[in-house]
SEMI-53386 format. One record per residue (C-alpha): residue number from 0; x, z, y. Coordinates in Angstrom, 1 decimal. Layout:
<nodes>
nr|u|w|v
NUM|X|Z|Y
...
</nodes>
This chain:
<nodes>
nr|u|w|v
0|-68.8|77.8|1.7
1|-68.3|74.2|0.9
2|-71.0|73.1|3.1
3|-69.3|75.0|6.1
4|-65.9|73.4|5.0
5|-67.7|70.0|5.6
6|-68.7|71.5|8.5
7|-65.7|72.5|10.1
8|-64.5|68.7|8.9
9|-67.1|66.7|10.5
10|-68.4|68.7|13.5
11|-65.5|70.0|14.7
12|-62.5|67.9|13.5
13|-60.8|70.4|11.6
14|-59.2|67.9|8.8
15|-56.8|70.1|7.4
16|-58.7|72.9|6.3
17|-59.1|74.2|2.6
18|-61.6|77.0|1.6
19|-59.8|77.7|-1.9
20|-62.3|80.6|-3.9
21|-60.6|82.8|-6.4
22|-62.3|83.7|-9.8
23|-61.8|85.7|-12.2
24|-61.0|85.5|-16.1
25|-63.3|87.8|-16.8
26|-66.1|86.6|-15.6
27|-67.0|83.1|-16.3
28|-70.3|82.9|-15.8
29|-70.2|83.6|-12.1
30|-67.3|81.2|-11.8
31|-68.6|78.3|-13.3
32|-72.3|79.0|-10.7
33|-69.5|79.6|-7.9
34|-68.8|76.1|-7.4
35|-71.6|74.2|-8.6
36|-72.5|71.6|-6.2
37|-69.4|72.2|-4.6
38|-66.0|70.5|-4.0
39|-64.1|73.9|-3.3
40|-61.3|74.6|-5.7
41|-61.6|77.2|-7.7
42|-58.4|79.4|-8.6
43|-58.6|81.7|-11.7
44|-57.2|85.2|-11.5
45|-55.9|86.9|-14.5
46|-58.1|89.9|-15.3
47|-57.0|93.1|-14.9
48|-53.8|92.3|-12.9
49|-55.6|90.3|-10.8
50|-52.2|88.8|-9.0
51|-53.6|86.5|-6.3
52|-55.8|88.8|-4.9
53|-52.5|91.5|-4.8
54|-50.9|89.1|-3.1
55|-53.6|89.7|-0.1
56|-53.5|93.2|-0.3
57|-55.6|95.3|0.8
58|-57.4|92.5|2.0
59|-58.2|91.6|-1.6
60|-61.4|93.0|-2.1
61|-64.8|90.7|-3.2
62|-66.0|88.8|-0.8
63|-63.3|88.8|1.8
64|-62.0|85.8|3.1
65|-58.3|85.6|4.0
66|-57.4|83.2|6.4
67|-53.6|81.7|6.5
68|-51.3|79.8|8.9
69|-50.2|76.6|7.6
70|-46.9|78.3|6.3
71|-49.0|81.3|4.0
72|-48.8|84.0|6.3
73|-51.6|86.3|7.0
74|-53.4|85.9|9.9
75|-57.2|87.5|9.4
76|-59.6|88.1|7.2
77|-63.4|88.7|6.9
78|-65.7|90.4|5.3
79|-68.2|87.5|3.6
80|-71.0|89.2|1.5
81|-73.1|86.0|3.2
82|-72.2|83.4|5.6
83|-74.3|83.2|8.5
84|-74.0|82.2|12.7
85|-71.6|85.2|13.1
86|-69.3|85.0|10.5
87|-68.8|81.6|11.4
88|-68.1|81.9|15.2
89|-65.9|84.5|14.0
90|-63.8|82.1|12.1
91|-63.8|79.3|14.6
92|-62.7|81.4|16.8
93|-60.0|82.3|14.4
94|-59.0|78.0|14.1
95|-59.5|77.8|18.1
96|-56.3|80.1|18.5
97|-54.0|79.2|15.3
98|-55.3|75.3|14.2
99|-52.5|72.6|15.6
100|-54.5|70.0|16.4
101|-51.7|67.5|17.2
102|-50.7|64.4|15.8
103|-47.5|63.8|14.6
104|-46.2|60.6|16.2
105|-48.9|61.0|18.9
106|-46.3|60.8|21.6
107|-49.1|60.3|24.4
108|-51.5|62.8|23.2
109|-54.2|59.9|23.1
110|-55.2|60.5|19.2
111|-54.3|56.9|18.5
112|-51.1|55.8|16.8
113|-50.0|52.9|18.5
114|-47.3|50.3|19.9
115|-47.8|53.2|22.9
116|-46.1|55.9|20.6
117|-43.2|53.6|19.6
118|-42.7|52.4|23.2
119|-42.2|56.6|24.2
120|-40.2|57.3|20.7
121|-37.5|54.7|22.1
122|-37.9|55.4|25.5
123|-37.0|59.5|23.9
124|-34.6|58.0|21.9
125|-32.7|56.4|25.1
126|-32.8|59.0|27.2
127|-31.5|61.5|24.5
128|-34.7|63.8|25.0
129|-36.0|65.5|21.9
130|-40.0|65.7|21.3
131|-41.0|67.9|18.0
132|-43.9|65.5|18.1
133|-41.9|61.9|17.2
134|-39.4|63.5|14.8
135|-41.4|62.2|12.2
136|-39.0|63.0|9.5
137|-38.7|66.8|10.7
138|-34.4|65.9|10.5
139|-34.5|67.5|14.3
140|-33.7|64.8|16.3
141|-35.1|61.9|17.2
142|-33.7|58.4|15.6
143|-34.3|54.9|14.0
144|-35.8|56.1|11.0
145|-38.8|58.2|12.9
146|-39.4|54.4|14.6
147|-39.5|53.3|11.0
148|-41.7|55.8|9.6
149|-44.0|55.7|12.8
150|-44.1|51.9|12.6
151|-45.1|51.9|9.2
152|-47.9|54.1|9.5
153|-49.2|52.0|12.6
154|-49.0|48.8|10.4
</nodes>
């Protein structure tokens, strides 16, 4: 899994991704060969309770994979005994439809943050039109302090 975590990273662009595995108490062996060689966190359950995994019932089982919007909520999950071609079109089909691939301050879509951005955040500001996109303090409006916060990230 951590290989296709660097995967979805540097073949597809997917930055803000996290593949977080879920051990159990109980069973340290297995945990600690889990993420060898890996860079995937590694959350311990509490055995018998188990809480985490309630938390994704009844989608909690071994081996599933439980994929979440950026706020927590549910969105899928897989069955992962292995992790081959299938499984992963399945989940990049998955990020196609839910992963916001905008960003913030990106006022002209162009992927740069730039003197551009600012130019269109006071041009917004001036005309009294609101873009989600250049409210870079998430206040809900658009103001000096998202030209501050934008400029510092550009310098």
């Amino acid at each position: 899994m951590s290989d296709f975590q660097t995967e979805l990273k540097s073949d597809y662009g997917y930055e803000n991704i996290v593949i977080i595995a879920v051990g159990q108490t109980n069973i340290s062996d297995f945990n600690d060969n889990f993420c060898a060689d890996s860079d995937l966190p590694l959350v311990m359950d509490e055995y018998p309770e188990l809480p985490i995994r309630e938390q994704f019932s009844p989608y909690s089982q071994d081996h599933y994979l439980v994929i979440l919007d950026y706020d927590g909520n549910y969105i899928d999950h897989i069955d992962l005994p292995n992790l081959g071609n299938a499984q992963k079109n399945y989940i990049l089909g998955i990020l196609e439809e839910n992963y916001n691939q905008s960003l913030l301050g990106d006022l002209n879509s162009d992927t740069i943050l730039n003197v551009a951005d600012i130019i269109l955040i006071i041009d917004f500001i001036l005309s009294e039109i609101y873009n989600e996109n250049g409210d870079m303090n998430f206040d809900g409006g658009l103001n000096i302090q998202d030209i501050t916060i934008l400029l510092n990230i550009i310098l």
